[in-house]
C-alpha positions as CSV (number, residue, x, y, z in Angstrom):
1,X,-92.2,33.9,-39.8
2,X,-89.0,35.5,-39.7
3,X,-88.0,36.6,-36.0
4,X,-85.4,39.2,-35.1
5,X,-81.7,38.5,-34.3
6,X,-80.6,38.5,-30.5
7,X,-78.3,41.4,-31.5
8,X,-81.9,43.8,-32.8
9,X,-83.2,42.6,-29.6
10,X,-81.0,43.7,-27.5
11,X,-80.0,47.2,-29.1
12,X,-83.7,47.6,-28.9
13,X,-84.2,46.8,-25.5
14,X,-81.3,48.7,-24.4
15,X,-82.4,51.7,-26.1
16,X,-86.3,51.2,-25.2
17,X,-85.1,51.1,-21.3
18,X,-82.8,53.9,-21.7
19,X,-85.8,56.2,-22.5
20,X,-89.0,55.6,-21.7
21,X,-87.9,55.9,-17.8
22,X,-87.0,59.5,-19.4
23,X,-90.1,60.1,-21.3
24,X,-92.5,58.4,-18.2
25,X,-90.7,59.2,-15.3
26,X,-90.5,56.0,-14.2
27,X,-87.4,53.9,-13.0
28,X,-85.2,52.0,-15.5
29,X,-86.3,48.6,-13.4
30,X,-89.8,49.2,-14.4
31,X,-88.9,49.8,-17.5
32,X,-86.9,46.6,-17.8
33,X,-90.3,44.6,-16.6
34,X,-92.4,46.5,-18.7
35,X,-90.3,45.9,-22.1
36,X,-91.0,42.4,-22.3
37,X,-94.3,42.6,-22.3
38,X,-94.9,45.1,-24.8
39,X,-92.9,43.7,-27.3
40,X,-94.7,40.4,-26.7
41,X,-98.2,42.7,-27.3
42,X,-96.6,44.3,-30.1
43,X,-95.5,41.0,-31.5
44,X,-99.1,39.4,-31.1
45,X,-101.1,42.2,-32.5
46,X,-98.9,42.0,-35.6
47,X,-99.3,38.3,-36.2
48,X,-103.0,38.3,-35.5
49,X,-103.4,41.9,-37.4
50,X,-105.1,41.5,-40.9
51,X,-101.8,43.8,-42.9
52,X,-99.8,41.2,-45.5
53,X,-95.8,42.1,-45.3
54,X,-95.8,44.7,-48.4
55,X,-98.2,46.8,-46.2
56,X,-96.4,46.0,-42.7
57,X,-92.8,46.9,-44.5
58,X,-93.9,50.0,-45.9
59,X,-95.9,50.5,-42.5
60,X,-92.3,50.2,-40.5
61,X,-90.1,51.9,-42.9
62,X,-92.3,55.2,-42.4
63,X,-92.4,54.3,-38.7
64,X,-88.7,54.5,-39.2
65,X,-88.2,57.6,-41.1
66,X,-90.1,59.3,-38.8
67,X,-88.3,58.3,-35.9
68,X,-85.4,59.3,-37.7
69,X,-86.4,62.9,-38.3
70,X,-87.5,63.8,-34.7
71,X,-84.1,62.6,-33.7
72,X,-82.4,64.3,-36.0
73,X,-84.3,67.1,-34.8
74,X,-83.4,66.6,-31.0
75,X,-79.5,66.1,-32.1
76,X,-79.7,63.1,-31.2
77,X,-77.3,61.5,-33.7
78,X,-77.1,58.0,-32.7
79,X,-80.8,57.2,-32.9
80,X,-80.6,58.4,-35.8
81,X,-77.8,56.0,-37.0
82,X,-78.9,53.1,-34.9
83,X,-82.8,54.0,-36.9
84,X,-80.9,54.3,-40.2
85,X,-78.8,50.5,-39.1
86,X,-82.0,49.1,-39.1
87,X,-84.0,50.6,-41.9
88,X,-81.1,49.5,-44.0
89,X,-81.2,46.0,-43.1
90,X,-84.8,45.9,-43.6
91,X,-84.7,46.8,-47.1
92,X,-82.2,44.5,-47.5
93,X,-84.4,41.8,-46.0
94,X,-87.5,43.0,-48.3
95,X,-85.4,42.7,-51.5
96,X,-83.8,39.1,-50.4
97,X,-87.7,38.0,-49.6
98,X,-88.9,39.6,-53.2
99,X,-86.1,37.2,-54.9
């Protein structure tokens, strides 16, 4: 299975800790304990979920667009290029694995 570059990791983390202390009104320390962990849940629940890549692709890519549009609604224009950064690459990687 292919697993994600340090660099996604760690714009994801950064951005994951910079809002849900926001969004939950908790402190960015929690936040930084509580990121791990989800991603490892998140990470588990896809490999032991029952969807085959075509399904999980399209899955994230709307997951994606949709992220893309509420920030874009909320002005916030570097989620949406950091959303659009990664969408881009995972197309790329889809097409690279359909080869």
């Amino acid at each position: 299975m292919l697993q994600p570059s340090k660099s996604y990791w760690s714009q994801a983390y950064s951005s994951i800790t910079t809002h849900v202390p926001e969004k939950y009104n908790i402190s960015r320390r929690r936040a930084r304990e509580i990121t791990p962990k989800a991603y490892l849940l998140l990470k588990n629940d896809i490999e032991e979920g029952d969807l085959n890549r075509p399904e999980m692709t399209s899955k994230l890519i709307c997951t994606l667009e949709t992220a893309m549009h509420r920030a874009m609604q909320e002005k916030q224009y570097s989620a949406v290029a950091s959303n659009a950064k990664v969408l881009m690459k995972l197309i790329v990687l889809e097409a690279k694995i359909k080869n």
